[in-house]
Structures are given as C-alpha cells and as structure tokens.
ROSE-4610 file (N, C-alpha, C; in Angstrom, 1 decimal, always signed):
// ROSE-4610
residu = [X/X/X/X/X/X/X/X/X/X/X/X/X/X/X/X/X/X/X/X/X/X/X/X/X/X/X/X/X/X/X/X/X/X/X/X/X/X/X/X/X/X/X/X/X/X/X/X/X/X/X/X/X/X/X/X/X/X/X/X/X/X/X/X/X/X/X/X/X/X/X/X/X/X/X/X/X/X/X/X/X/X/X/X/X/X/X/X/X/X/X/X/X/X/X/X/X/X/X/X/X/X/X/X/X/X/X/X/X/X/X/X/X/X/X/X/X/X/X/X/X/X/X/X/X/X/X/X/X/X/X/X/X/X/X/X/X/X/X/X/X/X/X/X/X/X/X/X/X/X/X/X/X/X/X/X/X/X/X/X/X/X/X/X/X/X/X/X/X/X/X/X/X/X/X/X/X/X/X/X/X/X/X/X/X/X/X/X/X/X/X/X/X/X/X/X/X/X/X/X/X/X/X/X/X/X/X/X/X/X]
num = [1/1/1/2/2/2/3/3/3/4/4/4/5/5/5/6/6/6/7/7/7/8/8/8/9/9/9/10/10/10/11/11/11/12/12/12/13/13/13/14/14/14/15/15/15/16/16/16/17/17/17/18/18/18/19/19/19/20/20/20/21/21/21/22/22/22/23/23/23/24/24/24/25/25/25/26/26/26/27/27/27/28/28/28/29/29/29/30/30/30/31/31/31/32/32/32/33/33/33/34/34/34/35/35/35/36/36/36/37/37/37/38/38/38/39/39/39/40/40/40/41/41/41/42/42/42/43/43/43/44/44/44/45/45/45/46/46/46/47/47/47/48/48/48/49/49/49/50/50/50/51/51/51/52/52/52/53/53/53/54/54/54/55/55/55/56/56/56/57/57/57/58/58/58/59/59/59/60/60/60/61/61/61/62/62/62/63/63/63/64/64/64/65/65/65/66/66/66/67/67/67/68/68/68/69/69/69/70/70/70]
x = [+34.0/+32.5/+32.0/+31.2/+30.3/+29.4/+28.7/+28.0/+27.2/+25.8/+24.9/+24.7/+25.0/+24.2/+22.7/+21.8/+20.5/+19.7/+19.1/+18.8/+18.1/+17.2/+16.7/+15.1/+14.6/+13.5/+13.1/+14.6/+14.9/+14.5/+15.8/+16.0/+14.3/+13.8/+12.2/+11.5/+11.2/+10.9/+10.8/+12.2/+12.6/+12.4/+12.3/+12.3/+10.0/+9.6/+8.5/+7.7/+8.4/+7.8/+7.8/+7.6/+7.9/+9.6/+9.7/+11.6/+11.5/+10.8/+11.2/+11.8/+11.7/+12.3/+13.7/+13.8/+15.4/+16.2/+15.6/+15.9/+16.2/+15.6/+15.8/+17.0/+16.6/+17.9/+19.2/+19.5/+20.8/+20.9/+20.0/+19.9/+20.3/+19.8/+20.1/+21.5/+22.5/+23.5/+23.5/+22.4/+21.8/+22.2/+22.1/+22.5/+23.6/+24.9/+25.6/+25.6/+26.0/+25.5/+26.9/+26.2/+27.6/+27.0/+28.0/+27.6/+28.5/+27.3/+28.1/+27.8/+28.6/+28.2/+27.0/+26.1/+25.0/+23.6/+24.0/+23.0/+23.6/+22.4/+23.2/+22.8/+23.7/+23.1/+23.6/+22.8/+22.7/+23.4/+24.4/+24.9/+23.7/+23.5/+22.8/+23.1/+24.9/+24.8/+24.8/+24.6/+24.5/+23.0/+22.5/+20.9/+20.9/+21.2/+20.7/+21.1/+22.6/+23.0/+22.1/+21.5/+20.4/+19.0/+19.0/+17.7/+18.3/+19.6/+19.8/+20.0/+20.8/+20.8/+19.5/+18.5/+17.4/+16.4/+16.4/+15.8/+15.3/+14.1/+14.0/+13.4/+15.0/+13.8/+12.7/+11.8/+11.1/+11.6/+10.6/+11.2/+10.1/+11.0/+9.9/+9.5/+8.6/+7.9/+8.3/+8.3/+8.8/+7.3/+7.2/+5.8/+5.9/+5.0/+4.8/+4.1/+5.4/+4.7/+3.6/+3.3/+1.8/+0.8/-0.2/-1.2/-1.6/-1.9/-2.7/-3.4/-3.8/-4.9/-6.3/-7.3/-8.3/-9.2]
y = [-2.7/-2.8/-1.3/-1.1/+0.2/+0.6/+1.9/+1.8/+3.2/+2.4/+3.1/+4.6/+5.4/+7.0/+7.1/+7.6/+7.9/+9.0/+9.0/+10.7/+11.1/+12.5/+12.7/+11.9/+12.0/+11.2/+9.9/+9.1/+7.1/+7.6/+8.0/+7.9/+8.3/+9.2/+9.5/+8.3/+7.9/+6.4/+5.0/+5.1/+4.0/+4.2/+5.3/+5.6/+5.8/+6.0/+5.8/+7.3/+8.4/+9.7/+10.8/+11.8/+12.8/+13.5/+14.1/+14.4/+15.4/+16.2/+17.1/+16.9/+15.2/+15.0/+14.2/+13.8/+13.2/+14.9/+15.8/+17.2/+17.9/+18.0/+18.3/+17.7/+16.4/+15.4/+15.9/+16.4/+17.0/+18.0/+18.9/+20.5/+20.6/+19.7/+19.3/+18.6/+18.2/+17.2/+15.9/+15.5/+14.6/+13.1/+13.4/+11.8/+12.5/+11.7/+11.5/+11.8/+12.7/+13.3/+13.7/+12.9/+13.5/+14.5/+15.4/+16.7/+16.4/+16.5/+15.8/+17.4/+18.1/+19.5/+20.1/+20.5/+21.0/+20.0/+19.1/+17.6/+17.3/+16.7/+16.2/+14.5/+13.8/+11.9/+11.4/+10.3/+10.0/+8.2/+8.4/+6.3/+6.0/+4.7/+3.8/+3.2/+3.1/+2.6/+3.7/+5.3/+5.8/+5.5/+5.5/+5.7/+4.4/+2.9/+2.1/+2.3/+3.1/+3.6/+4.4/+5.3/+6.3/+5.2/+4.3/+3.6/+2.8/+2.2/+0.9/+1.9/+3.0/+4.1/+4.6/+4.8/+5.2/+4.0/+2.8/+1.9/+1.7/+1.6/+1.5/-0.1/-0.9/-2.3/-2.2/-3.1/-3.8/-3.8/-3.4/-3.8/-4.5/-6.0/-7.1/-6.8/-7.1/-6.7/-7.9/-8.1/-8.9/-9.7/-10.8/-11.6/-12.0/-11.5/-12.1/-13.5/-14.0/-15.9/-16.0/-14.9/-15.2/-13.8/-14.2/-13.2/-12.3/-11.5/-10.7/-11.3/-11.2/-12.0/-10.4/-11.2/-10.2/-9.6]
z = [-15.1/-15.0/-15.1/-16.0/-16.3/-15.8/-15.1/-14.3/-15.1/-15.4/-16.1/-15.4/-16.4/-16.2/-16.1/-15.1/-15.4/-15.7/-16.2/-16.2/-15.0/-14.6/-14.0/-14.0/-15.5/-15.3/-15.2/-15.6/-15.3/-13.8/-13.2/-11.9/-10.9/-11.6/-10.6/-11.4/-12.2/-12.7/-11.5/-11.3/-10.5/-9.4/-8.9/-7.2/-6.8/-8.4/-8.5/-8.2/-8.2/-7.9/-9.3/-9.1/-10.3/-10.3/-11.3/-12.0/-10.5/-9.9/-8.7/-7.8/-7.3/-6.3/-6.2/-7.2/-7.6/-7.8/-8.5/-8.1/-7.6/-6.5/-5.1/-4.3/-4.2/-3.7/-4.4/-5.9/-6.3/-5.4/-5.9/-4.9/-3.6/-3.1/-1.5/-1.5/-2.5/-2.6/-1.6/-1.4/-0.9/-1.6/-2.7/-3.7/-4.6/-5.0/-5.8/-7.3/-8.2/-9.6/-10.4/-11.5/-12.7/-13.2/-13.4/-14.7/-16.1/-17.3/-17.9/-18.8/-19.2/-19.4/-18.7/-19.3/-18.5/-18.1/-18.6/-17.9/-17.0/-15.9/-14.7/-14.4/-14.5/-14.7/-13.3/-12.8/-11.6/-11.7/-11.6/-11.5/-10.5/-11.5/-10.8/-9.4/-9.5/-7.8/-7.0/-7.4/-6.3/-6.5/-7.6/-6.5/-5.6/-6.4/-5.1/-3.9/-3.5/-2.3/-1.6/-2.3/-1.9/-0.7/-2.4/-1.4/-0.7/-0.5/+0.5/+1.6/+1.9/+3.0/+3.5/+2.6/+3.6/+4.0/+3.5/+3.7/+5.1/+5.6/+7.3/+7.7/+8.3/+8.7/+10.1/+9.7/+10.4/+12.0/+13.1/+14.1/+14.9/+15.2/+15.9/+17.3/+17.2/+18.7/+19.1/+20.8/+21.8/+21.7/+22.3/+22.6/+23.7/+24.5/+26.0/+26.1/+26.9/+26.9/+28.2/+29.0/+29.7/+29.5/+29.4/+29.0/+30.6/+30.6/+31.5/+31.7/+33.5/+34.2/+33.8/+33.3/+33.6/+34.9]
C-alpha cells in the first residue's frame, strides 16, 4: 500500500490554514517529513496522525438528579 506524498500547500489545504504552519510544525519537527532532495512532502498518514494526536474529546458533564432547593 502506497502512501501519498503531500506537499506543503495540500497539507495546509487540508488542515485548513496557510503553508506557515504545516512549516513551522516541520521546523519544530513536530510532524513527520520526507525530504525528497530539497522539497520536503508530508505522508498523508503522518498528517492524519498529527490530527488524530491532537484531536481533544468532548468531556460530559455529570447531571444532577435533584435540583437545588431555592
């Protein structure tokens, strides 16, 4: 199975921001990067890794089964 190369501006495309911050994230070695001579391409499963790792769920609040007397 082949795992698509992205560039810098697919990958800020899909994450929905500008090429700076997929950028940065290299710079920072934050996310996972091929150098393919002096281009640098981003596999697509590392980015979904990127976003399934920072993903933040939902946290349920408790429900109180009697109300405050006023």
């Amino acid at each position: 199975m082949s795992d698509h190369l992205l560039t810098v501006e697919q990958a800020a495309e899909r994450l929905g921001t500008t090429p700076r911050f997929p950028r940065r994230l290299i710079a920072e070695r934050r996310i996972a990067f091929v150098k393919v001579g002096r281009h640098v391409r981003i596999a697509e499963s590392a980015l979904n890794a990127y976003i399934d790792g920072n993903t933040v769920q939902p946290v349920r609040r408790r429900r109180f089964r009697y109300a405050r007397a006023a």
